[in-house]
C-alpha positions, 0 to 999 in steps of 0.5 A: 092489684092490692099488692100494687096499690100497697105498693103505690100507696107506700111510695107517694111523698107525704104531703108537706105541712103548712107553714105556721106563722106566729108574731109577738111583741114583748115589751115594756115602758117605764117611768123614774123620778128620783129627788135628792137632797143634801152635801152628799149630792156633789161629793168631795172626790167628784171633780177629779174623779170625772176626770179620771181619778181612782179615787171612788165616791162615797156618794151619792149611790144605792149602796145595795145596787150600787146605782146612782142616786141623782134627782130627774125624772125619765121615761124608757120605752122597749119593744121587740117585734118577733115572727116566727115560722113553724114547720113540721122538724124546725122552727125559725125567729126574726126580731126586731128591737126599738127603744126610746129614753126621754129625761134625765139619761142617768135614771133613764139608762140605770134605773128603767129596764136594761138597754139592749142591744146598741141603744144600750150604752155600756154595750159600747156600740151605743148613740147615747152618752151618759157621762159621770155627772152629779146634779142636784137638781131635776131637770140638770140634765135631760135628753131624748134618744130612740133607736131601732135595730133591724135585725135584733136576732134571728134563730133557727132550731129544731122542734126537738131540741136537737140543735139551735143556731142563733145570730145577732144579740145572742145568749150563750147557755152551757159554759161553766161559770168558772171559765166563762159568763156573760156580762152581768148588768151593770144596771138596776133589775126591777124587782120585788127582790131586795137582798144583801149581796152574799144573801143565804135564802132565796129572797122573795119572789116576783109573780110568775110571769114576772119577766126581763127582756134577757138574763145578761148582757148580750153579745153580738155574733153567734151561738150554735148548739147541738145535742148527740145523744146524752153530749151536748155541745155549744160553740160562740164567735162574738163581741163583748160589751166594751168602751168606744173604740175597742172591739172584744171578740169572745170564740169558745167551745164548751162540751158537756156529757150528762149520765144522769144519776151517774153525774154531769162532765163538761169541758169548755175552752175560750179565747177573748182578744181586745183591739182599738184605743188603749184602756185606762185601768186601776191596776199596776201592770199596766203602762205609765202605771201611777201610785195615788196617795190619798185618804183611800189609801194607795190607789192605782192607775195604768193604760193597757191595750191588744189583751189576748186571754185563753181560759180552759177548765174542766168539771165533774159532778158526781153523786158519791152516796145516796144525798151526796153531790160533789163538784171538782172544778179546774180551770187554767188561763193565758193572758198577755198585752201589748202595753204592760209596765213589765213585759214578760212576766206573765204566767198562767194561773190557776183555778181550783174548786171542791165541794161537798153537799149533803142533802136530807131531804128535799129542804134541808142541805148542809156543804162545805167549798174549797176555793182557790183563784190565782192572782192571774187567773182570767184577768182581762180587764174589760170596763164596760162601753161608758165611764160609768156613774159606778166605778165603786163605792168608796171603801164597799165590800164586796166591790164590783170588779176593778170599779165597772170592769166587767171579769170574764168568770163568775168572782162573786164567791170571793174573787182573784187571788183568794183562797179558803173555806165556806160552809153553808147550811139549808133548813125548813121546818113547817113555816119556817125557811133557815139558811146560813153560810160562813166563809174565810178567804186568805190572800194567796201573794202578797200587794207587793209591788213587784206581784202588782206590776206583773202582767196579770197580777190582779188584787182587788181589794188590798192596795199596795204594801209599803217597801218590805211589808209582806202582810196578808190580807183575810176576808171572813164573812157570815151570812143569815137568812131567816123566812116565815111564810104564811098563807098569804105573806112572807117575812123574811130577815136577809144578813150579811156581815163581812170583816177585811182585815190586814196587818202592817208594818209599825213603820207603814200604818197606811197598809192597814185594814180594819173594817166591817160591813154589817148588812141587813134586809128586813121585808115582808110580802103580801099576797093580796091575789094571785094576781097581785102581791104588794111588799114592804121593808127597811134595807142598812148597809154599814162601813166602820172601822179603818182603811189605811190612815183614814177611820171610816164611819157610814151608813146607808139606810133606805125603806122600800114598798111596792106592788107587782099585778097582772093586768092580764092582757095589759101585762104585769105591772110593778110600782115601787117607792124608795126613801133612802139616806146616807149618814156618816163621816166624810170621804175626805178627813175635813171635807163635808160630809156625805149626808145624802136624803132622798126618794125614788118612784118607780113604775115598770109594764111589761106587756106580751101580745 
């Protein structure tokens, strides 16, 4: 009888768990009120760069993040709705987003929290329409807008981790920055944060549950990932932001192996195609590619459509010794289009990376990096869904890619058609932090018009040489970041210096390049409580020196305080004050200058429930 009842008692199905549910709302809402003043308001370029003419403003943008600057006041509200399920192996998410902008749309869509989703208009599947625009006034330009998407995302994974299928307004998670990222946001990121673009510290921190809505720019598709062991895989089908009319769909594999100590190996493949209405691009492999001679020198203009791009690449990290890490990094890509001034002359391109570090304890790290990117390598050129306000600023290094255009691997070492050397070095000693970094980069081809007009071909910063002129271009830079911290404040120095430089033919002085970028954030943060932090500091960013025939001399300055405070159940709150000016000698020789004043005030909730 015991023996039976054992028997019975084993193979009695064990009684199902009950459903968990769960609902949460995570949010923010946002105020902007920018004034602005001066000749710089409405620059010399503007007209015809609303028309669609390469040549960028020097004004009125935030040098630093390269945000406009228009007067307005705008309010953005965002909320997602998500229910979740828990069951005994598996969990599942259902969220829905609603969003709302009221005012000036400028400050709304660039200065507030990022959109996302379809309310988001660099997304390209957008209602709103924020077109190039230089006010100068409050009030110039207003509007209201809301939107709801039902659903956002929905996701299911398991409770351990094993695996994770996700569809929607997805984020992928595992592929190598050096063959694919996701679109980085063209936006302002509310943050107590404010750094030189190639900063060698950390920065400063925002509070701990300080968070934004999404790391990047979603896509819309889906994203599945699976782990076997020590192999983890992920594979994603989806579209990638781009203008109205024009569809981009991403489908890519990455596998990663990870042995611990012994190292980390990945693997990764894409393929992104572009269909629909053909893209005004400033590049010269495209069609009716034109030459436009002015004061930035001679900048390029061309149509391309149906691009068609495979990227594949391969890593290894590995620990040779004790405290060394080393990275290899290979990449090759394909490209072609439809509409090319050359059909034909397209290639593959190649990426190479090799780094060594060496670190001596858990804060002090020294390293060197070789990079090499081909002209032609991952040149898809994908302008986000508007035309943006920030194409680029006149003559900035280092330049957001091709003027608005989203790249489909991380360029921010150095970028296409560069190779050279950087070192970098980490250091603490009791209160204080030290970090340094210097680095050469070198044009690998040549702007000749021959390598500009191959399909492919990509240059970003060096303009086209006069017939027979063969000179190379050199980007050298330095980077300082000095940090005291105390019990309750932080003081930190963040510095860059870059210098372009490019010879030229004594009978074509319109190819020559001589510039310098000294950069400089100064700031000091206060702890007041855990619960409350407050900063205040003075950011410059300077170009001098000359570009083409044109002597460049501007500089922007901007001071800059604020607090972050958990409220607690009213969630975390940020308020910060900006007053900014730009100063110096104008875009066009003979036109006004780009004086520019002016303020912001900004004040970001982010609230979960």
């Amino acid at each position: 009888m015991f023996a039976l009842a054992a028997v019975v008692s084993q193979a009695s199905p064990a009684p199902s768990p009950t459903p968990r549910y769960e609902i949460h709302i995570d949010g923010s809402n946002v105020f902007i009120d920018q004034a602005t003043a001066g000749a710089g308001q409405v620059p010399p370029e503007g007209a015809a760069f609303i028309a669609g003419s390469p040549a960028a403003p020097l004004t009125p943008y935030d040098w630093f993040s390269t945000m406009p600057l228009v007067p307005g006041v705008a309010g953005s509200v965002q909320y997602a709705l998500t229910g979740t399920v828990h069951r005994q192996r598996w969990s599942a998410d259902a969220s829905v987003m609603l969003g709302g902008i009221g005012g000036d749309p400028t400050n709304a869509v660039y200065w507030g929290e990022p959109l996302l989703g379809p309310f988001d208009p660099l997304e390209g599947r957008s209602i709103l329409n924020v077109p190039i625009a230089y006010p100068t006034h409050a009030g110039a330009s207003t509007g209201t807008a809301g939107a709801l998407v039902l659903p956002y995302s929905v996701d299911a994974r398991a409770n351990d981790n094993r695996w994770r299928v996700a569809g929607g307004y997805v984020q992928t998670s595992q592929y190598d920055p050096f063959v694919f990222v996701q679109p980085p946001y063209a936006t302002f990121l509310p943050s107590m944060n404010v750094q030189v673009f190639e900063s060698a510290g950390p920065g400063l921190n925002d509070l701990s549950n300080w968070s934004h809505l999404a790391p990047a720019l979603p896509m819309l598709g889906a994203d599945a990932s699976a782990t076997i062991g020590r192999v983890s895989v992920e594979a994603t089908d989806a579209l990638l932001p781009g203008p109205p009319n024009t569809a981009a769909r991403m489908t890519g594999v990455s596998v990663a192996d990870d042995a611990g100590a012994r190292g980390r190996f990945s693997a990764d493949v894409i393929h992104v195609s572009t269909r629909g209405d053909s893209l005004a691009v400033p590049t010269l492999f495209g069609a009716n590619a034109t030459i436009n001679p002015g004061a930035q020198g001679p900048l390029a203009l061309g149509t391309i459509a149906d691009q068609s791009q495979t990227i594949a690449g391969v890593r290894a990290f590995v620990h040779p010794h004790a405290g060394y890490d080393a990275t290899a990094e290979f990449g090759r890509s394909w490209y072609d289009a439809s509409q090319v001034a050359r059909p034909g002359t397209n290639r593959y391109g190649d990426f190479e990376h090799l780094a060594l570090a060496r670190h001596f304890n858990a804060a002090d790290s020294a390293g060197i990096e070789y990079y090499r990117m081909d002209a032609r390598y991952a040149p898809t050129l994908l302008p986000y869904g508007t035309a943006l306000n920030v194409w680029g600023i006149a003559w900035a290094y280092p330049g957001p890619w091709l003027k608005g255009t989203y790249q489909l691997v991380n360029n921010a070492w150095g970028g296409s058609n560069r190779e050279g050397l950087r070192v970098h070095g980490a250091f603490a000693r009791g209160p204080w932090r030290l970090g340094a970094a210097a680095y050469d980069w070198r044009q690998i081809e040549p702007s000749t018009y021959t390598n500009l007009t191959s399909t492919g071909f990509v240059e970003v910063d060096y303009l086209v040489l006069a017939r027979g002129d063969v000179n190379i271009g050199h980007t050298r830079g330095v980077d300082a970041y000095l940090a005291w911290s105390g019990k309750r404040d932080t003081i930190s120095f963040d510095y860059a210096s870059d210098m372009q430089h490019r010879d030229c033919a004594a009978a074509a002085p319109v190819d020559c390049v001589a510039m310098r970028y000294p950069q400089l954030v100064a700031a000091e943060q206060h702890t007041f409580a855990p619960h409350l932090i407050g900063e205040i500091g003075y950011g410059r960013y300077a170009a001098a020196g000359s570009w083409a025939t044109t002597p460049v001399d501007a500089t922007y300055a901007f001071g800059f305080a604020g607090v972050q405070a958990d409220l607690g159940r009213f969630g975390q709150v940020f308020v910060q004050y900006r007053n900014y000016g730009v100063r110096g000698a104008p875009s066009i020789p003979g036109g006004p200058p780009p004086t520019l004043t002016g303020s912001g005030f900004l004040v970001d909730q982010h609230f979960s429930i």
